[in-house]
DSSP file (Angstrom, degrees, kcal/mol; ACC not computed):
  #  RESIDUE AA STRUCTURE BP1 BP2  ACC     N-H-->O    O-->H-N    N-H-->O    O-->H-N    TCO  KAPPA ALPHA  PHI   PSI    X-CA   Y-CA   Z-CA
    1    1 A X              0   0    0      0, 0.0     2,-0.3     0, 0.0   107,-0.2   0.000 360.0 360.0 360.0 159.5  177.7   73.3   33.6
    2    2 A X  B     -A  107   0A   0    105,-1.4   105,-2.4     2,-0.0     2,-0.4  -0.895 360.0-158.0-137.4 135.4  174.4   72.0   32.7
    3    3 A X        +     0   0    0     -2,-0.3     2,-0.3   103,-0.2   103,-0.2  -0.986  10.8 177.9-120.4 147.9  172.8   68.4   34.1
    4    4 A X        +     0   0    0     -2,-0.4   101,-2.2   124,-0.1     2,-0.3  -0.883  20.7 175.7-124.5 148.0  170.1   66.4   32.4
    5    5 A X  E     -B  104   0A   0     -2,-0.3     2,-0.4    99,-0.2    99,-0.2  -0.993  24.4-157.9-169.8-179.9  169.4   63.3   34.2
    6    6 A X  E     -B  103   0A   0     97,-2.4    97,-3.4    -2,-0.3     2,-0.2  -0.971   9.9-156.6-153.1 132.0  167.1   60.1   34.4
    7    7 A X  E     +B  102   0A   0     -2,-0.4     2,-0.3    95,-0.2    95,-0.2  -0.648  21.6 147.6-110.3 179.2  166.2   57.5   37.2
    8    8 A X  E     -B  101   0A   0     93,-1.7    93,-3.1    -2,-0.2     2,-0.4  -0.951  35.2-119.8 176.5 176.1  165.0   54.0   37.1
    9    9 A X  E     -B  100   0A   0     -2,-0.3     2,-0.3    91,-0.3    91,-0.2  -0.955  22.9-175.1-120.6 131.3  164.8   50.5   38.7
   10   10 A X  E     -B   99   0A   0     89,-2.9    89,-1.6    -2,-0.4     2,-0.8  -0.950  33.7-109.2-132.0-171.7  165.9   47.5   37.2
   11   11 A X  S    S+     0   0    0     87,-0.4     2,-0.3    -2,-0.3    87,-0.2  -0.363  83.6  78.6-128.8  22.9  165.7   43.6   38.4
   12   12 A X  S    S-     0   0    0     -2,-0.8    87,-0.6    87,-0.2     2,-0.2  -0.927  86.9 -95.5-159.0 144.8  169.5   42.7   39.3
   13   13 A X    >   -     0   0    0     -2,-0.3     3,-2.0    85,-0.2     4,-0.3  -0.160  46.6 -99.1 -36.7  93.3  171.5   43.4   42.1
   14   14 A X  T >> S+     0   0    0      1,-0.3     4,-2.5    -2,-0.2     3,-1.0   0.194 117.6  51.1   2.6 -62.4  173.9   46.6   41.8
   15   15 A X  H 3> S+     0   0    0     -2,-0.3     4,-1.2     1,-0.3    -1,-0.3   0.747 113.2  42.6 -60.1 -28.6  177.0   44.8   40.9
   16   16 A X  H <4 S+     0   0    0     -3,-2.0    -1,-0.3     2,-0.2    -2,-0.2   0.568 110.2  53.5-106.0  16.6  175.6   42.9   38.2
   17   17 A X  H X> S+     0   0    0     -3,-1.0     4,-2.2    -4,-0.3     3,-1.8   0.787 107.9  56.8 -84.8 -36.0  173.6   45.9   36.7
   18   18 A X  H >< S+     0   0    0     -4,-2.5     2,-1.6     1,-0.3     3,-1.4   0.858 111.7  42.7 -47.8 -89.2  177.3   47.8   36.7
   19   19 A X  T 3< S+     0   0    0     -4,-1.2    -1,-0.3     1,-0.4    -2,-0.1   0.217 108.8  57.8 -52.0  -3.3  178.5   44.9   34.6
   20   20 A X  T X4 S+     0   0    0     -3,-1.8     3,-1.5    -2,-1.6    -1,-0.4   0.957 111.6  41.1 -98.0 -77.7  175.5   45.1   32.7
   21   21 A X  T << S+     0   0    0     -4,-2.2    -2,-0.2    -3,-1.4    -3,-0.2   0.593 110.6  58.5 -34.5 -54.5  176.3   48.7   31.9
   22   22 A X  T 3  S+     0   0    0     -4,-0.4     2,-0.8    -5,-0.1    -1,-0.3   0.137  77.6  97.5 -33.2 -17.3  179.6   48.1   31.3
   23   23 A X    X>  -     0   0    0     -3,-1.5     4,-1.6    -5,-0.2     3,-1.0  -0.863  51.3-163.1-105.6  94.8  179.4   45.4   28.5
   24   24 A X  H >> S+     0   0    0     -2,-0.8     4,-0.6     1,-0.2     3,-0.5   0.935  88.2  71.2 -38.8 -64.4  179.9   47.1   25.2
   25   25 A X  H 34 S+     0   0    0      1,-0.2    -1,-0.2     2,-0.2     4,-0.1   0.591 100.8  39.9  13.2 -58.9  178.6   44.1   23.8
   26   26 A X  H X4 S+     0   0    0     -3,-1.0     3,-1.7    -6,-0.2     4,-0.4   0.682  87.4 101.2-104.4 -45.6  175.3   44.9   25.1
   27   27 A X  H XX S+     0   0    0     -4,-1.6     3,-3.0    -3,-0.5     4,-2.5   0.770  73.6  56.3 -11.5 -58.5  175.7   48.5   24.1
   28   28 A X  T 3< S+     0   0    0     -4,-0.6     6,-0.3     1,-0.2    -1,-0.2   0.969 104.9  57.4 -47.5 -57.7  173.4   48.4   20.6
   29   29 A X  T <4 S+     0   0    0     -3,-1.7    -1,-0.2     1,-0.2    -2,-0.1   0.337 128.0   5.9-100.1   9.2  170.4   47.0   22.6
   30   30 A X  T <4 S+     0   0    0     -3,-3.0     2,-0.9    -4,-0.4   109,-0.4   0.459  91.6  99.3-155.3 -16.3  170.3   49.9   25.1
   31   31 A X  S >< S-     0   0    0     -4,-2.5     3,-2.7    -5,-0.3     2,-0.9  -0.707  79.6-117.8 -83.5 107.9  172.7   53.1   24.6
   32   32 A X  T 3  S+     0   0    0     -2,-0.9     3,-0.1    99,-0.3    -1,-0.1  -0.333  96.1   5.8 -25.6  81.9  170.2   55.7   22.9
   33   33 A X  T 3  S+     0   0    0     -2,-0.9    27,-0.3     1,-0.3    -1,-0.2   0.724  91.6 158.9 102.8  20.7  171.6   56.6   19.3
   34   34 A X    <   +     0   0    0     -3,-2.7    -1,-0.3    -6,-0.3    21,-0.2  -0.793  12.8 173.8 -88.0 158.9  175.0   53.7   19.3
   35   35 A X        -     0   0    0     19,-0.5     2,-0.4    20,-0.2    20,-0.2   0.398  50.1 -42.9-139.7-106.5  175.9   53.1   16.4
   36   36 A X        -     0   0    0     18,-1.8    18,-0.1    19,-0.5    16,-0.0  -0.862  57.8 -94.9-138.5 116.9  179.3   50.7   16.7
   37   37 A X        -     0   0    0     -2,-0.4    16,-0.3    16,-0.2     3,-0.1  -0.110  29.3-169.4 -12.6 123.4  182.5   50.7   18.8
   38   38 A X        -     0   0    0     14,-4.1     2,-0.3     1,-0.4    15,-0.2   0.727  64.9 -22.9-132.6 -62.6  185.1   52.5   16.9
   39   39 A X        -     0   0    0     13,-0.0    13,-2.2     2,-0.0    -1,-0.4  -0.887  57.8-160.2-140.9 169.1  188.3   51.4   19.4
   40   40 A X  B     -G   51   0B   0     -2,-0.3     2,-0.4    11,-0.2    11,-0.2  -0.986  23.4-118.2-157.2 140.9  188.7   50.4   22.9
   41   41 A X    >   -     0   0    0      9,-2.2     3,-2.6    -2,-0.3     8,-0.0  -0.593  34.7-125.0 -72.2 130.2  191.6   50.2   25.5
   42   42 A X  T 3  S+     0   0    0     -2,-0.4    -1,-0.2     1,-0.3     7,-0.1   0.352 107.5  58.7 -44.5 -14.7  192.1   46.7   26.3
   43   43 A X  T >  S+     0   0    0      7,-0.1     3,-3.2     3,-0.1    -1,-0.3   0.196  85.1 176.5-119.5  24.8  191.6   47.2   30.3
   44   44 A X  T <   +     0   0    0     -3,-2.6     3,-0.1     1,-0.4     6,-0.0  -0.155  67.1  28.2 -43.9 168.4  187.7   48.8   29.6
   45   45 A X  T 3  S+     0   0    0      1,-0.2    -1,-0.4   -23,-0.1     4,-0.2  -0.615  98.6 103.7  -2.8  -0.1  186.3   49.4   32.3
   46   46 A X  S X  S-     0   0    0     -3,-3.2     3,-1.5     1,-0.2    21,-0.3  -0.121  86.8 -72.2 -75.2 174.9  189.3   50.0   34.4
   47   47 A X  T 3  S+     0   0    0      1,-0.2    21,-0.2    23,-0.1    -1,-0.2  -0.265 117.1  18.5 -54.1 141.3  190.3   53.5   35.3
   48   48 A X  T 3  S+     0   0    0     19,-4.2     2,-0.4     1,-0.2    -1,-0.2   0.671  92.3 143.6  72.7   5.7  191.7   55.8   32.5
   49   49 A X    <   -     0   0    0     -3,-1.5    18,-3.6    18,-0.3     2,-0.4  -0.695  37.1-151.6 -81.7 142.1  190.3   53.5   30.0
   50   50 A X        -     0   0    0     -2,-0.4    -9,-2.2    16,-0.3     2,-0.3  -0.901  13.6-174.5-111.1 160.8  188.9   54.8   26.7
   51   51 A X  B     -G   40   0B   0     -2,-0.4    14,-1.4    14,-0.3   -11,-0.2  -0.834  14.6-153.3-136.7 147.9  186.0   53.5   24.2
   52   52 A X  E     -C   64   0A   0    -13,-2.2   -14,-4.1    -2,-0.3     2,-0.2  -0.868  18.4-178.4-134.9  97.5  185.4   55.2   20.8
   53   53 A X  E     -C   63   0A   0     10,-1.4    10,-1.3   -16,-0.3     2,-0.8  -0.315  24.2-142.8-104.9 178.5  182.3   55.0   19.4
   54   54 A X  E     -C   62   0A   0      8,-0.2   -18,-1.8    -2,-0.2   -19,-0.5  -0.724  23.3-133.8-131.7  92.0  180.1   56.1   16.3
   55   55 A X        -     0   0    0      6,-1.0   -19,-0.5    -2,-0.8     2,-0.3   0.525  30.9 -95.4 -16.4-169.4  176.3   57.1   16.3
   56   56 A X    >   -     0   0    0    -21,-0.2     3,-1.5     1,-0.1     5,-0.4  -0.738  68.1 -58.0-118.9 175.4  173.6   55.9   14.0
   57   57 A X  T 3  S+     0   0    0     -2,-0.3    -1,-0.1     1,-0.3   -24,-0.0  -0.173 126.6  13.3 -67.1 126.0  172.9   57.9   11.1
   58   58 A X  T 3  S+     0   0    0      1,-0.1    -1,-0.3    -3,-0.1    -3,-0.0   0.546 114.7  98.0 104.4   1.8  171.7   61.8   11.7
   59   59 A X  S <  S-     0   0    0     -3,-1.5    -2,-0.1   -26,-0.1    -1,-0.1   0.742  89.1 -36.0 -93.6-100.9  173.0   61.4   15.7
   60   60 A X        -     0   0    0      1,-0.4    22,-0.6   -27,-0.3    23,-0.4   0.627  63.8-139.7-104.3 -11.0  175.7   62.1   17.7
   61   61 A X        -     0   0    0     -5,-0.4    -6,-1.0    20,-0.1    -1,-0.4  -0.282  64.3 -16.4  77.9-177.8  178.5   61.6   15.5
   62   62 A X  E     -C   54   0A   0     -8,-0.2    20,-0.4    -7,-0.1     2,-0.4  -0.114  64.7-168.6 -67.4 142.2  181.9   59.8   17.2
   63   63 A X  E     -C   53   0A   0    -10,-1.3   -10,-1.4    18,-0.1     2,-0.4  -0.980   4.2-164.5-120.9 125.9  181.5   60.0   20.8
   64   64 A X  E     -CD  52  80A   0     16,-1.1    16,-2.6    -2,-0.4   -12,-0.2  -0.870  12.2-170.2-119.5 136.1  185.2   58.9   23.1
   65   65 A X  E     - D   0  79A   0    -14,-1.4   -14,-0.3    -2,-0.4     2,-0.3  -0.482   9.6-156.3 -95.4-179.5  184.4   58.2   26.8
   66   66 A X  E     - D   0  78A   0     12,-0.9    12,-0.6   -16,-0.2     2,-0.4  -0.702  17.3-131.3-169.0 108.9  187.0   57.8   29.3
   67   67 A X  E     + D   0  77A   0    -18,-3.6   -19,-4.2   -21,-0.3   -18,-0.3  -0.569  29.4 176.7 -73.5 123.0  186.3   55.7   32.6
   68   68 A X  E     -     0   0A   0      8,-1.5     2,-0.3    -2,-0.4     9,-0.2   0.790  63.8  -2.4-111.1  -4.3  187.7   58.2   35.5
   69   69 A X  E     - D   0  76A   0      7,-1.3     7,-1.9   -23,-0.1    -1,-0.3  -0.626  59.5-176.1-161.3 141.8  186.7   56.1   38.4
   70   70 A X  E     + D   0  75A   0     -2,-0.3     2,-0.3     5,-0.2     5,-0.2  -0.776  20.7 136.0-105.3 137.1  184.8   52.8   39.5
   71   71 A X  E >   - D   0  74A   0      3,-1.2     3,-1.8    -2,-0.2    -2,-0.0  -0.944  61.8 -22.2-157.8-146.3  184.0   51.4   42.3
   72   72 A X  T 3  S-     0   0    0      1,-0.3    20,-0.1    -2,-0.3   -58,-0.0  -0.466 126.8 -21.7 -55.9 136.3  180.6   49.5   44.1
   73   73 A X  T 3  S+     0   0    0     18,-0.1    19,-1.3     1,-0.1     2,-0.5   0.394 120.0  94.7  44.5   7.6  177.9   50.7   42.1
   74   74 A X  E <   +DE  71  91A   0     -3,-1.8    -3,-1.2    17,-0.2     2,-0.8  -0.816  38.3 175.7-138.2 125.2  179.2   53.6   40.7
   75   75 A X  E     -DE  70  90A   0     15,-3.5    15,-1.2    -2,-0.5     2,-0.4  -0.812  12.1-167.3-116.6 120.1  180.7   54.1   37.7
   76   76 A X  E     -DE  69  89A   0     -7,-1.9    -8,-1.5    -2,-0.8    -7,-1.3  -0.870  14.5-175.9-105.9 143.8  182.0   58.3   36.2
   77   77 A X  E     -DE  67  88A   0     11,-1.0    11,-1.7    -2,-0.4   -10,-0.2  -0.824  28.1-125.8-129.7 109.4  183.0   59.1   32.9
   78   78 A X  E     -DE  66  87A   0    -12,-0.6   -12,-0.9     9,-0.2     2,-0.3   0.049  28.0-163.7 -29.7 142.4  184.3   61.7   30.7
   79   79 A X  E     +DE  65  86A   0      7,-2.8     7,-1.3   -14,-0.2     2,-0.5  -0.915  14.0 168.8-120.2 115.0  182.4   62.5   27.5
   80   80 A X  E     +DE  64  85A   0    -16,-2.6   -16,-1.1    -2,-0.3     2,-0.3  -0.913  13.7 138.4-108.3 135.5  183.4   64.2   24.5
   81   81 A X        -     0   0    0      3,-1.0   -18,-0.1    -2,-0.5   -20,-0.1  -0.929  63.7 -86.6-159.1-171.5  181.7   64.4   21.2
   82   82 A X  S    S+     0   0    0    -22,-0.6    28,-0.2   -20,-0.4    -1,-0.1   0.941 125.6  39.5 -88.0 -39.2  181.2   67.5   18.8
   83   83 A X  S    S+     0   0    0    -23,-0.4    27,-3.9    27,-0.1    28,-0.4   0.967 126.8  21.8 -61.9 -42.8  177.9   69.3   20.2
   84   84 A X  E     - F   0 109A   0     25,-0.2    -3,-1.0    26,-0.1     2,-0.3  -0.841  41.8-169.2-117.2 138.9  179.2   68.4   24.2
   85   85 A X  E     +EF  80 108A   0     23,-1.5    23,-1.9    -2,-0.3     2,-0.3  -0.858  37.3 128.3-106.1 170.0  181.7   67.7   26.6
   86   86 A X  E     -EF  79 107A   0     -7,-1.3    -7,-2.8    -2,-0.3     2,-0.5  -0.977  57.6-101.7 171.1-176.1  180.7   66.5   30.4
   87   87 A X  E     -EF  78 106A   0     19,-1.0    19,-2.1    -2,-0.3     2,-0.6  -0.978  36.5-156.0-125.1 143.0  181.3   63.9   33.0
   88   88 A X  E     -EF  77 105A   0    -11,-1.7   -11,-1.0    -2,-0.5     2,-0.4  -0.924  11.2-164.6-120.1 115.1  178.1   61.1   33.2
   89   89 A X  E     -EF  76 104A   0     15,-0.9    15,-1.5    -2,-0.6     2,-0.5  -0.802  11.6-172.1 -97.1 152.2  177.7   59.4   36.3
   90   90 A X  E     -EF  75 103A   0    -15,-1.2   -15,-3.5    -2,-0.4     2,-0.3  -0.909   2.0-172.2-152.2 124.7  175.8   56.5   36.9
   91   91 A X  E     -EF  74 102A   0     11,-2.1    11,-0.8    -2,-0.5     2,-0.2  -0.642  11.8-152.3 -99.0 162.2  175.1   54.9   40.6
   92   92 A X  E     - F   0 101A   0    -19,-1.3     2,-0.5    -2,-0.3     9,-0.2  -0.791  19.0-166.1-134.0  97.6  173.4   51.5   41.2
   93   93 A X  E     - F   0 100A   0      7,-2.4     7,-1.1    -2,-0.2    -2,-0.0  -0.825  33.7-100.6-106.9 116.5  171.5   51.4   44.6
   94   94 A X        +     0   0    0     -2,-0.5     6,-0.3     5,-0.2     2,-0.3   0.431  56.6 167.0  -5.9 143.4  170.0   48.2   46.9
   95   95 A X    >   -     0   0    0      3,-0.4     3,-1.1     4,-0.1     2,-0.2  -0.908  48.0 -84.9-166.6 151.1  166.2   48.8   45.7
   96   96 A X  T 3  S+     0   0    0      1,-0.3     0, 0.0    -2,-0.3     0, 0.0  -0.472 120.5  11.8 -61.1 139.9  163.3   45.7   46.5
   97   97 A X  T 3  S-     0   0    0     -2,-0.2     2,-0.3   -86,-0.1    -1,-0.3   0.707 141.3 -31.3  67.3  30.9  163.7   43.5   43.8
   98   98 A X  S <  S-     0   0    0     -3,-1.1    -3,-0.4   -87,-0.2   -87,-0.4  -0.935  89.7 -37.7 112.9-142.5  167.0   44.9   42.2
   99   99 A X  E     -B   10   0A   0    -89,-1.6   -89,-2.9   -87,-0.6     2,-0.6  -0.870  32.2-127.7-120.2 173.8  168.6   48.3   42.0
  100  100 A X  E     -BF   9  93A   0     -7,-1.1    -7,-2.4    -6,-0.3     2,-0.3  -0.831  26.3-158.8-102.6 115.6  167.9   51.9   41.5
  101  101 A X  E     -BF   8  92A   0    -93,-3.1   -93,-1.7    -2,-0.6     2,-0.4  -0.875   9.4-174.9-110.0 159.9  169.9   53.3   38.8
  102  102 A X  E     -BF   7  91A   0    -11,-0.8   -11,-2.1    -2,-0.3     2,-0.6  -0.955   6.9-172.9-150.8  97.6  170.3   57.0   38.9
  103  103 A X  E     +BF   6  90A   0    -97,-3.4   -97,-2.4    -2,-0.4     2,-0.2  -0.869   7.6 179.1-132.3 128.8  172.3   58.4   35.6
  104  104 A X  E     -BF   5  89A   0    -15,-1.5   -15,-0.9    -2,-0.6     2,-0.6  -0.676  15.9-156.9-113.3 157.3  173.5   62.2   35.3
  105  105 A X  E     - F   0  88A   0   -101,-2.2     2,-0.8    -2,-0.2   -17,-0.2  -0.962   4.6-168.6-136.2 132.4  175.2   64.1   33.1
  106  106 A X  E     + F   0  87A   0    -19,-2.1   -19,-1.0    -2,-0.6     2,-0.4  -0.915  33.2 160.0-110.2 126.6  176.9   67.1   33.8
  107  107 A X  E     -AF   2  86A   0   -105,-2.4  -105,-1.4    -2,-0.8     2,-0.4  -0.974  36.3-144.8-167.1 165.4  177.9   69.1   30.3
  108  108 A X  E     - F   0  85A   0    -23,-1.9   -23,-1.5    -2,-0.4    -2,-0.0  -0.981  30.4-118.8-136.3 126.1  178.9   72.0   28.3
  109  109 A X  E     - F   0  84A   0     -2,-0.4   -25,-0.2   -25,-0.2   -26,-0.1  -0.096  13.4-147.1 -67.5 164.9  178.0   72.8   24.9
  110  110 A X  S    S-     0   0    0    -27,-3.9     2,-0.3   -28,-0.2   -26,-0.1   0.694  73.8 -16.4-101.7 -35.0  180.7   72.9   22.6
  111  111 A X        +     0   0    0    -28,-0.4    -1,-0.2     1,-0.1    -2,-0.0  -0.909  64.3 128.8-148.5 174.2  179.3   75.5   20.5
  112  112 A X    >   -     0   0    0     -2,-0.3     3,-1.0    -3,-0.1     7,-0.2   0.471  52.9-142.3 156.1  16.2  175.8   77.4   19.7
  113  113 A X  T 3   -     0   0    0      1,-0.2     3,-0.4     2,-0.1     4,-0.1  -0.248  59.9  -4.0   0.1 -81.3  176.8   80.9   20.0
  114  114 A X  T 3  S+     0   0    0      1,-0.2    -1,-0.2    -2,-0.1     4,-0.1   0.556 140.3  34.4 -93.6  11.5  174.5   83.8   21.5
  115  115 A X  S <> S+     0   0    0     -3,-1.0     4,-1.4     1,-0.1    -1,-0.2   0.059  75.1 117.5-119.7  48.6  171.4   81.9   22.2
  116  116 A X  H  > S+     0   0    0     -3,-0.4     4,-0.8     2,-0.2    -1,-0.1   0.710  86.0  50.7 -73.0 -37.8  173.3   78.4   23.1
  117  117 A X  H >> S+     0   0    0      2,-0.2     4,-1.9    -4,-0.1     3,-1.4   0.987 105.2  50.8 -47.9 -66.5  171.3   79.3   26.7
  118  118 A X  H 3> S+     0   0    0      1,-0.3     4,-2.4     2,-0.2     5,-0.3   0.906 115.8  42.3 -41.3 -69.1  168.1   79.8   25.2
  119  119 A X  H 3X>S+     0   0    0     -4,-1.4     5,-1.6     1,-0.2     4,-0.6   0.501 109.7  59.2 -80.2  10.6  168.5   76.3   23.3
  120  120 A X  I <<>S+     0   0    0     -3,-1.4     5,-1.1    -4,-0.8     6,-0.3   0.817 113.9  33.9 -60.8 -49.4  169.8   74.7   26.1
  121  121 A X  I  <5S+     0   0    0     -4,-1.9    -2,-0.2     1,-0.1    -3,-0.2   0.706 120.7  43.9 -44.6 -43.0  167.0   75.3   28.1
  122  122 A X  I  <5S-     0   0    0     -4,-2.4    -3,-0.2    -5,-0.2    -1,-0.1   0.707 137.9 -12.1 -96.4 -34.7  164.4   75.2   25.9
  123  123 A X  I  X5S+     0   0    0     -4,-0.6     4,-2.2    -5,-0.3    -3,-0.2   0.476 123.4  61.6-138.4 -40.0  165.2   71.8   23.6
  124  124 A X  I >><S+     0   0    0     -5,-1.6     4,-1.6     2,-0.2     3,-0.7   0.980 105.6  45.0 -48.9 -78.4  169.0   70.6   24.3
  125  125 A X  H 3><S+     0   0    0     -5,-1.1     4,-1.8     1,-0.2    -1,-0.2   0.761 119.4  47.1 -29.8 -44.7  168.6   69.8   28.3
  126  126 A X  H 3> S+     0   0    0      2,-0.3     4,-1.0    -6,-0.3    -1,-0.2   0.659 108.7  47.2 -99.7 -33.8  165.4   68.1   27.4
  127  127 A X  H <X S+     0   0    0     -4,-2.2     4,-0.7    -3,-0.7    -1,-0.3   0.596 114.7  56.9 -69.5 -19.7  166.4   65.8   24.3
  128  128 A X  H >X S+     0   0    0     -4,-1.6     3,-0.7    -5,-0.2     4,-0.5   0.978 107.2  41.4 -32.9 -70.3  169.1   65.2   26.8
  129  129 A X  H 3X S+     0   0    0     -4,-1.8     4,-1.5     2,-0.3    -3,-0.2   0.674 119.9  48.0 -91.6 -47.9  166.9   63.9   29.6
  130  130 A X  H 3X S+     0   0    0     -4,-1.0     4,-2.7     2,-0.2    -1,-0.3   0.913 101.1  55.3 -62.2 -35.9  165.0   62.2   27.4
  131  131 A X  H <X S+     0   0    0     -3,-0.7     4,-1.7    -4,-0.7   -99,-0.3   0.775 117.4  44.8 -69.0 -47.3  167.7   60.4   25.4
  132  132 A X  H  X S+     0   0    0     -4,-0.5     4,-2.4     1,-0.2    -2,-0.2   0.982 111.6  50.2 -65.9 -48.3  168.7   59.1   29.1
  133  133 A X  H  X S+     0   0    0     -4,-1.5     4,-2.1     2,-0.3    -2,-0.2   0.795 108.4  50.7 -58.2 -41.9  165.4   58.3   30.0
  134  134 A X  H  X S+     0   0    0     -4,-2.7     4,-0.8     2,-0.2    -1,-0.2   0.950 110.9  49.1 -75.5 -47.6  164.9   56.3   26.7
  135  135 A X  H >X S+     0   0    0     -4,-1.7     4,-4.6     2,-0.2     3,-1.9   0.981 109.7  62.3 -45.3 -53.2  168.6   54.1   27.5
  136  136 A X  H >X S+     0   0    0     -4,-2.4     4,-1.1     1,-0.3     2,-0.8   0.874 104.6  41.5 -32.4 -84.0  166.8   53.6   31.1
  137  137 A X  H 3< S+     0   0    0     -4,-2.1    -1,-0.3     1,-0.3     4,-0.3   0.209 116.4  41.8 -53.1   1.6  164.1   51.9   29.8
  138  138 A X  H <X S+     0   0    0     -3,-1.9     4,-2.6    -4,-0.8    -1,-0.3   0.464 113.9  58.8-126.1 -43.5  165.7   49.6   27.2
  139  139 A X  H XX S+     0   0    0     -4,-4.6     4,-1.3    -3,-0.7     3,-0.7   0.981 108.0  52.0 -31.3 -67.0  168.8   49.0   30.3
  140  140 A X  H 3X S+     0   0    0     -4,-1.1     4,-4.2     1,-0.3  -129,-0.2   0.765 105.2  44.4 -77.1 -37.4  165.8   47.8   32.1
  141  141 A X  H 3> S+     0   0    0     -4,-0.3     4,-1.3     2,-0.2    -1,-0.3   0.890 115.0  58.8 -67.9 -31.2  164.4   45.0   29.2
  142  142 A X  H <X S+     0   0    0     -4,-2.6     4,-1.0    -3,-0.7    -2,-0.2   0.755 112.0  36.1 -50.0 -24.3  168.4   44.2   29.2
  143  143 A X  H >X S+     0   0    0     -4,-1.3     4,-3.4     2,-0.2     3,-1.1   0.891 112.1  55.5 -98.9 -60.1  168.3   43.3   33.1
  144  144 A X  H 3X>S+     0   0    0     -4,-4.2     5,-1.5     1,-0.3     4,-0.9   0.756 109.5  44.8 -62.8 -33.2  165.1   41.9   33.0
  145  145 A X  H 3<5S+     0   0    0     -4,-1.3    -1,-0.3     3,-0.3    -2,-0.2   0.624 114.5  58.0 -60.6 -52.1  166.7   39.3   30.1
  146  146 A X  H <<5S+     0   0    0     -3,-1.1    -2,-0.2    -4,-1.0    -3,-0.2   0.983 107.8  48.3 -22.8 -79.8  169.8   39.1   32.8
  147  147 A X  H  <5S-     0   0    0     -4,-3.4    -2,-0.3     1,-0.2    -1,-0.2   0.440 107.9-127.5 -45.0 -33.8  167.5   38.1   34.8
  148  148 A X  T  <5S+     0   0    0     -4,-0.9    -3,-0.3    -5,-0.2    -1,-0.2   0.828  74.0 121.9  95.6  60.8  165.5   35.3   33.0
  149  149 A X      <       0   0    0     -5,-1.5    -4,-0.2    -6,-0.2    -5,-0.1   0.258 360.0 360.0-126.7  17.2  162.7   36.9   33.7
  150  150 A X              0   0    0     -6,-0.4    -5,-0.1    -5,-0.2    -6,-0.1   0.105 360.0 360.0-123.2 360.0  161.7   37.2   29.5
């Protein structure tokens, strides 16, 4: 298994940056490459819930999550889509002025055959890590917005 991952702070208290995170709703204005909700299990977020979603053009293609457990500040999920499978965790921790969120992905390509290392290493991992890194920062104009503070 392979991790790319991405830290950051934003400007509201753990529990309501989870819920932040958590709102599909909100999704377009901060999930790197959504495209539109596809279905969803009626008890999202709870455990064992799934969401199905649909890139934007030339991205990831349909992506299904699966929440496998919540609790304070931390929310895991399955991922599946056609390049990956993994599990993405994402903590929210007491930070001055709001929390630290701290979101990982653990995954394994689906295909890519005898250099699938090579481009993991060399471009995959790292358009991963970026691709979180860019959702951080647009989470963070979402919290600050939470917040009133735009």
């Amino acid at each position: 298994m392979r991790v790319a991952e991405a830290r950051g702070v934003v400007p509201l208290e753990p529990a309501a940056a989870l819920a932040l995170w958590l709102d599909t709703e909100r999704w377009p204005t901060f999930v790197e490459g959504f495209g539109h909700v596809t279905e969803a299990d009626p008890s999202w977020p709870e455990p064992g819930a799934r969401i199905g979603w649909e890139s934007t053009p030339g991205g990831r293609g349909k992506v299904t999550e699966r929440i496998v457990e919540r609790g304070a500040g931390r929310v895991v999920s399955q991922v599946f889509e056609d390049a990956l499978s993994g599990t993405q965790t994402v903590r929210f921790l007491e930070a001055p002025g709001g929390a630290a969120v701290e979101v990982a992905l653990e995954y394994a390509l689906a295909r890519g055959g005898p250099l699938r290392e090579l481009a993991d290493m060399v471009f995959i991992r790292r358009a991963l890590r970026d691709a979180l890194r860019r959702t951080l920062r647009r989470f963070a104009v979402e919290a600050e917005d939470e917040a009133g503070l735009r």
